[in-house]
N, C-alpha and C positions, 0 to 999 in steps of 0.2 A: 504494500500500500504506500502510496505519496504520503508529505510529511501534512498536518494541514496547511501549512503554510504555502503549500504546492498545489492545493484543489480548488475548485473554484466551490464556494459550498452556500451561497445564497442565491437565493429565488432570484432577485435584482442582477444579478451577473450573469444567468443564465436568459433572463429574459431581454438584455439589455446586447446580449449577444446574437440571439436570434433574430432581432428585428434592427440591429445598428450594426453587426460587425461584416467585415469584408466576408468573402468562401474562398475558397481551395478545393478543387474537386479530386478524388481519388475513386481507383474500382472497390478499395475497402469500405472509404469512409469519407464523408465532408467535412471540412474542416473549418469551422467559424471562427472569426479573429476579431482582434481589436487592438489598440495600446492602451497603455495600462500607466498612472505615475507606481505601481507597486512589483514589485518583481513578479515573473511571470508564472500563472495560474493555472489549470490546466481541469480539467471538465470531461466526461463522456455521459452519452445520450444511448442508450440503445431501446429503441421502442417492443412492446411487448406483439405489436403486428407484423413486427419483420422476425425476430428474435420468438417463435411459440414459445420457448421453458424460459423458468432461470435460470436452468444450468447454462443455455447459449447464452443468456446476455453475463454473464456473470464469465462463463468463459471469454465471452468477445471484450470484458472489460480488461480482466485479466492479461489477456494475450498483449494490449496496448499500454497497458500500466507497466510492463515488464519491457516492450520496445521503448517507451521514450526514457525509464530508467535507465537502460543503456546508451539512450545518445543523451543525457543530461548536459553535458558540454556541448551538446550544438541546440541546444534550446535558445531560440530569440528572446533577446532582453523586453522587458517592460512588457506582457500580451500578455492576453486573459486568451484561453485557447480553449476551444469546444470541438472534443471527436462525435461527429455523431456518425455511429458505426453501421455499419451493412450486410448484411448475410454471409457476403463471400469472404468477408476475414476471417470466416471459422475455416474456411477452405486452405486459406493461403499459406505459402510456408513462410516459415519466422525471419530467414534472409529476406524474403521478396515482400515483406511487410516492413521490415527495418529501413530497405531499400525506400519504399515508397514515402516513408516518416521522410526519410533526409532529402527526397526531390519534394517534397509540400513544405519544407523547409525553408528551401532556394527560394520558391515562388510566394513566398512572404513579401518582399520586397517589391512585385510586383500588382501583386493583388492591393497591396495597401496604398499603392499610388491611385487606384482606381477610383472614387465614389462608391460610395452603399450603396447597391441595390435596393430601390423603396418597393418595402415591403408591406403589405396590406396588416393592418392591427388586428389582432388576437382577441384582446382582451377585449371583451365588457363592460370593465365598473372603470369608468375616471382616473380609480385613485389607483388603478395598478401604475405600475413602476413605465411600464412602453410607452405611453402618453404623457409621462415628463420628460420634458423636454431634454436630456444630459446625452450628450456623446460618450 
């Protein structure tokens, strides 16, 4: 497991990710971004419609908590980073996942020159967190 200092572990950081942060597209997983003024944070998404058990999402969380512990040193400074995972990482082999971590890496730099994607609101009530206004 990451330290918590290493997770992203509030509602607001996940929701402020989905509807404001740059993508990264992968065959594993998409990869939601932002900057951050806090060192970087790190998040997974695995939905119970793509993932049937727990054991797949809990494996496919697994299998990613274990890749970016290994490239720790090439984690990008200052980003809140959301894996939201895919079916086919349960398939993949652990190089060819490693591999794909450190090319969605490279493409940080580019994704994040882009503009956000406007995204259609979620929420309902006002006072969720997506409808104020914060980058």
């Amino acid at each position: 497991m990451l330290p918590k200092q290493q997770r992203l572990r509030r509602a607001k950081d996940f929701a402020l990710l989905s509807q404001k942060g740059r993508v990264v597209y992968s065959p594993f997983y998409a990869l939601r971004l932002r900057s951050s003024q806090e060192p970087t944070k790190v998040g997974f998404v695995t939905s119970a419609k793509v993932f049937k058990t727990a054991v797949a999402r809990n494996r496919g969380k697994r299998r990613m908590r274990e890749v970016l512990r290994l490239l720790k040193s090439e984690w990008p400074k200052n980003m809140d980073l959301l894996f939201i995972l895919k079916l086919e990482l349960l398939k993949a082999d652990f190089d060819e996942l490693q591999a794909m971590v450190r090319r969605s890496f490279e493409k940080i730099p580019e994704a994040m020159s882009k503009p956000a994607a406007p995204r259609k609101m979620k929420a309902r009530k006002k006072s969720s967190v997506v409808y104020k206004n914060e980058s």
